[in-house]
C-alpha positions as CSV (number, residue, x, y, z in Angstrom):
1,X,11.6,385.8,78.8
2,X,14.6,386.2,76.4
3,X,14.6,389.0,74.5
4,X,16.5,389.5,71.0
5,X,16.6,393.0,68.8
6,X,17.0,393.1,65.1
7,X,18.3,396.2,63.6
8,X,18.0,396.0,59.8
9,X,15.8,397.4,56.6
10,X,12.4,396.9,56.4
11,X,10.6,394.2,53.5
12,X,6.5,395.2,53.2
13,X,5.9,391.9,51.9
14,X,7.0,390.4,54.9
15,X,9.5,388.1,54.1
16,X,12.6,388.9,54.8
17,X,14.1,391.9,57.0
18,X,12.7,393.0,60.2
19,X,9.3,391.6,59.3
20,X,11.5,388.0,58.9
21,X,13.6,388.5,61.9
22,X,10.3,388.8,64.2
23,X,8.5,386.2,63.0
24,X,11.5,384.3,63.5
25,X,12.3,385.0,67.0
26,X,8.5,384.7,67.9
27,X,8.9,381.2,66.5
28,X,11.4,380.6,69.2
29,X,9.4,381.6,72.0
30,X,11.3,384.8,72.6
31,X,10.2,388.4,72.8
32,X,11.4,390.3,69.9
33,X,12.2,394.1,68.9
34,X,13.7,396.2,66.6
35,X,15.3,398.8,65.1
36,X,14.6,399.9,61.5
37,X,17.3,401.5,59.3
38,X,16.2,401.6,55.8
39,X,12.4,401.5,54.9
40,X,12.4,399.4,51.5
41,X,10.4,398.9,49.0
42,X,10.2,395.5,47.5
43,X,8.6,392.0,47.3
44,X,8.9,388.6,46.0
45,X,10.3,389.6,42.1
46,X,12.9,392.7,43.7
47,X,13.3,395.9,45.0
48,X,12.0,398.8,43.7
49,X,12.9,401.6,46.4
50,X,14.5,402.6,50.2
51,X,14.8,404.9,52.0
52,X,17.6,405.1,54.9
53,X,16.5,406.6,58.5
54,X,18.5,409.6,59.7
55,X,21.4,408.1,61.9
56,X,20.5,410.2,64.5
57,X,16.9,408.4,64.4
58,X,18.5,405.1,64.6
59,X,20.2,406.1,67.5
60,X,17.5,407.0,69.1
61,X,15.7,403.7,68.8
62,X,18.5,401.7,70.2
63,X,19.0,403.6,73.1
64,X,15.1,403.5,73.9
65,X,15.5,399.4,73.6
66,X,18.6,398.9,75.6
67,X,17.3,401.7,78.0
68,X,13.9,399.7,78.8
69,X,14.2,396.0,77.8
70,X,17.7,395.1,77.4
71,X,18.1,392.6,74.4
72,X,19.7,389.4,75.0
73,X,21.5,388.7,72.0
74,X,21.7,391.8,68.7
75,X,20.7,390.6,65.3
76,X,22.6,392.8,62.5
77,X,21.1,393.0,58.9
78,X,21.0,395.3,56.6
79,X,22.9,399.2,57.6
80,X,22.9,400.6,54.3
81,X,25.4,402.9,54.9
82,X,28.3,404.0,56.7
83,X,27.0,407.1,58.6
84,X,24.2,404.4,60.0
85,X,27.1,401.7,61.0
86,X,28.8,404.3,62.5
87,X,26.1,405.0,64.7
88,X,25.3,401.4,65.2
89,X,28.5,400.5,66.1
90,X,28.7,403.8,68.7
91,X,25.7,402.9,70.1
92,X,26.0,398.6,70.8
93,X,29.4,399.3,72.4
94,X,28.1,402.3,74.4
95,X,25.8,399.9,76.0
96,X,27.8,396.7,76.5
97,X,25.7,394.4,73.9
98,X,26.5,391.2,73.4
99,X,25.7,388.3,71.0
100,X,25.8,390.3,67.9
101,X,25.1,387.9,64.8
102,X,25.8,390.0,61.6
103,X,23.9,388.9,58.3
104,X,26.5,391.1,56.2
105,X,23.2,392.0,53.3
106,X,25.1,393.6,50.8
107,X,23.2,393.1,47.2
108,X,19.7,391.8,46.9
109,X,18.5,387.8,45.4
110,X,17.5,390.1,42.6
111,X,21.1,391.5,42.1
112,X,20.2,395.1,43.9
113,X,22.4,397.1,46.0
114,X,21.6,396.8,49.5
115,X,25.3,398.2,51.2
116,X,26.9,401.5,50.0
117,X,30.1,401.0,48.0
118,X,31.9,403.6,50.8
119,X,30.4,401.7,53.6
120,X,31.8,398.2,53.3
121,X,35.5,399.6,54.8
122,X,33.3,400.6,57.9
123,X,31.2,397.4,57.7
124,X,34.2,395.7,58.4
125,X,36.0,398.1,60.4
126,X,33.0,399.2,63.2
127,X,31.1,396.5,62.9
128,X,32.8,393.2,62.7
129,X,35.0,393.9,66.1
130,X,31.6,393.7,67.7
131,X,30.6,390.3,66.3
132,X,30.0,386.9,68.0
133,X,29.4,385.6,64.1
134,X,29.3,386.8,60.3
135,X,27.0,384.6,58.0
136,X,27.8,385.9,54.9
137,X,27.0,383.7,51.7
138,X,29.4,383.0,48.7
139,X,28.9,386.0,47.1
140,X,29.3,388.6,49.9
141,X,32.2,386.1,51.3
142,X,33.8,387.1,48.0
143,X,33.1,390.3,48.3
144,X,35.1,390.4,51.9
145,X,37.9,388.2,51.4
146,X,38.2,389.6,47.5
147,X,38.5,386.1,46.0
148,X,36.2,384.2,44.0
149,X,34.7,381.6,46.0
150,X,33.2,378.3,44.5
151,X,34.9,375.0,46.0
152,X,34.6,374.3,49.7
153,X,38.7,374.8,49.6
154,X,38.0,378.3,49.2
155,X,35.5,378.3,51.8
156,X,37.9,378.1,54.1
157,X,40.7,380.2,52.6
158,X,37.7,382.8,53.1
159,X,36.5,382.0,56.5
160,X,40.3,382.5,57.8
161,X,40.8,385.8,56.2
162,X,37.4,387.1,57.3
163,X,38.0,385.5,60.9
164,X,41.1,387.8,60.2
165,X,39.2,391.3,60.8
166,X,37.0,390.3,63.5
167,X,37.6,388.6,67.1
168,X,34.5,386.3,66.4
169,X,33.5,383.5,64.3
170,X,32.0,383.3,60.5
171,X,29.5,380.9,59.2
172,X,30.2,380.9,55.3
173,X,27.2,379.7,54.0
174,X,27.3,377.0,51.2
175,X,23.7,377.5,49.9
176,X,25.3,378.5,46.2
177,X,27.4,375.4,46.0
178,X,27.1,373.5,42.7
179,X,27.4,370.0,44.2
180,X,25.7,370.5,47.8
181,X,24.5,373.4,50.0
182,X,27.0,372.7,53.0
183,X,28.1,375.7,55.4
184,X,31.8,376.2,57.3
185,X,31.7,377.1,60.7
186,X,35.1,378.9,61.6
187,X,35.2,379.8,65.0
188,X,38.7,379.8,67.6
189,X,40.9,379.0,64.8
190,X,38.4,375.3,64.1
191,X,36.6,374.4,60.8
192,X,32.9,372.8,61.6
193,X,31.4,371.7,58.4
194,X,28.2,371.4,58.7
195,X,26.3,368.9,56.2
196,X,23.0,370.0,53.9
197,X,21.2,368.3,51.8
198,X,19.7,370.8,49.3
199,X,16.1,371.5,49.0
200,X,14.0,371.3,45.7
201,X,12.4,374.9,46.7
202,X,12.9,378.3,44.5
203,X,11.3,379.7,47.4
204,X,13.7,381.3,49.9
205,X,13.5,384.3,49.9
206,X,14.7,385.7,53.2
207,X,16.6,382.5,54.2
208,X,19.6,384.8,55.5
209,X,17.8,386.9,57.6
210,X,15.8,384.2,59.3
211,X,18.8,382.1,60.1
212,X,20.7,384.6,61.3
213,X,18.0,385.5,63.4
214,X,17.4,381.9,64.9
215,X,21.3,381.7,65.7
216,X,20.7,384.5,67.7
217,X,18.0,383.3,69.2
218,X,19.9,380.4,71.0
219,X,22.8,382.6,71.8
220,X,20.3,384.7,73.5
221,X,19.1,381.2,75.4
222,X,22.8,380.3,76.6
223,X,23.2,377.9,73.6
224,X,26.7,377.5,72.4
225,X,27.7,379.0,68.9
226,X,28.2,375.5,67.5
227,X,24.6,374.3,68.9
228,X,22.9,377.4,68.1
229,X,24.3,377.5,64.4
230,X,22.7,373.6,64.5
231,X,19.2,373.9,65.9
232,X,19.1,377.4,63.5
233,X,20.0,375.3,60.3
234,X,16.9,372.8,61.1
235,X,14.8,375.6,62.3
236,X,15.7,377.2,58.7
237,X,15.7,374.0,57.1
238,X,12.0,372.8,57.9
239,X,10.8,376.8,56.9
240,X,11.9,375.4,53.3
241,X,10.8,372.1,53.7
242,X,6.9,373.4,54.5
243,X,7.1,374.7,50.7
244,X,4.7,378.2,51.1
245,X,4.4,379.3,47.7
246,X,2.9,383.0,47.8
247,X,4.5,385.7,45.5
248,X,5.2,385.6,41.6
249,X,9.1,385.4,42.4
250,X,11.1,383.4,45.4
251,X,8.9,383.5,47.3
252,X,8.8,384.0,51.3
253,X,9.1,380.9,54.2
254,X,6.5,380.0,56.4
255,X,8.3,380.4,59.6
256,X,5.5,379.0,62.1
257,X,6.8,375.5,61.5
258,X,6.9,372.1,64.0
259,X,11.3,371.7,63.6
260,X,12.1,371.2,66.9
């Protein structure tokens, strides 16, 4: 059986995070693990609290998974800070790991803080070197290429600069789009624009973290980059489409969904 880790933050609710990841790669008929680095507190309306694990900790638990049951493919979500993707980044290249999807969290749906202000330089130094893919959305593509992003013109203006700082390929998600929800594949210097039709759902919370999740899931199954960004997007897209509505804000997806 394939096996895919998660290393990210924590959501009690169970919506997005490591909870969303696992649900997500169980979906796909893999084994999955993780790794936890922050332990938040928060639900469907925001987040209220977290607490980061010691790096040391972190450390710990990703030596005991690659030690035992070697992952596959790496999902990447939230690392708080940069002592923790210091230790991350020591750690995945210590062991060799490949197919490292990154889903760069950096500020909540609600508008909270998720990465450090010190820790994005490391984000991008440690980290992104590592990556097969990026999937940031608009706003934390802004945030990395420093440029306000709204047209699918500056999509790509982004995705080049980002594609700049890392050996691997960025999916800039188009979700935030005023006229469609379509997403830019950039990977060895090509643009893939990949078509959505937007979805009349305010429940998505979690979306990130569960497609990032399901790319990695066909990375970890041999599945090219382009066909793994594919089968994640309808994977995602029929999560929406099933319309759970649990919470009294965006509310979670039902990932147990017939999508393939």
């Amino acid at each position: 059986m394939k096996t895919v880790l998660s290393i990210a933050g924590t959501d009690p609710t169970g919506g997005a995070g490591i909870q969303a990841d696992l649900k997500t790669i169980e979906a796909h008929g893999l084994f999955g693990m993780s790794v936890i680095t922050v332990v938040i507190a928060q639900n469907t309306t925001g987040v209220f609290g977290m607490q980061p694990v010691s790096p040391s900790l972190v450390a710990q638990q990703i030596d005991c998974v690659f030690d035992d049951i070697r992952p596959d493919a790496v999902k990447l979500g939230m690392l708080y800070d940069a002592e923790i993707i210091h230790i991350t980044a020591e750690r995945l290249r210590a062991h060799h790991a490949q197919n490292i999807v990154l889903d760069p969290v950096m500020m909540s749906s609600s508008g909270h803080d998720l990465l450090r202000p010190d820790a994005a330089k490391a984000l991008v130094e440690e980290i992104f070197p590592l990556c097969t893919l990026i999937t940031p959305n608009l706003a934390e593509a802004s945030a990395l290429s420093g440029s306000y992003i709204s047209t699918k013109a500056q999509m790509e203006q982004a995705a080049q600069h980002i594609a700049s700082t890392t050996g691997g390929a960025v999916l800039v998600k188009g979700g935030h789009l005023s006229d469609c929800a379509d997403d830019l594949l950039y990977a060895e210097g090509q643009m893939h624009w990949l078509p959505s039709t937007r979805i009349n759902n305010p429940n998505t919370h979690g979306t990130g973290c569960t497609l990032s999740s399901a790319i990695a899931c066909g990375l970890a199954q041999g599945v090219s980059l382009t066909g793994s960004v594919k089968r994640a997007k309808r994977y995602l897209t029929a999560c929406i489409q099933y319309g759970l509505d649990l919470g009294h804000g965006s509310g979670p997806l039902q990932h147990k969904v017939n999508w393939e």
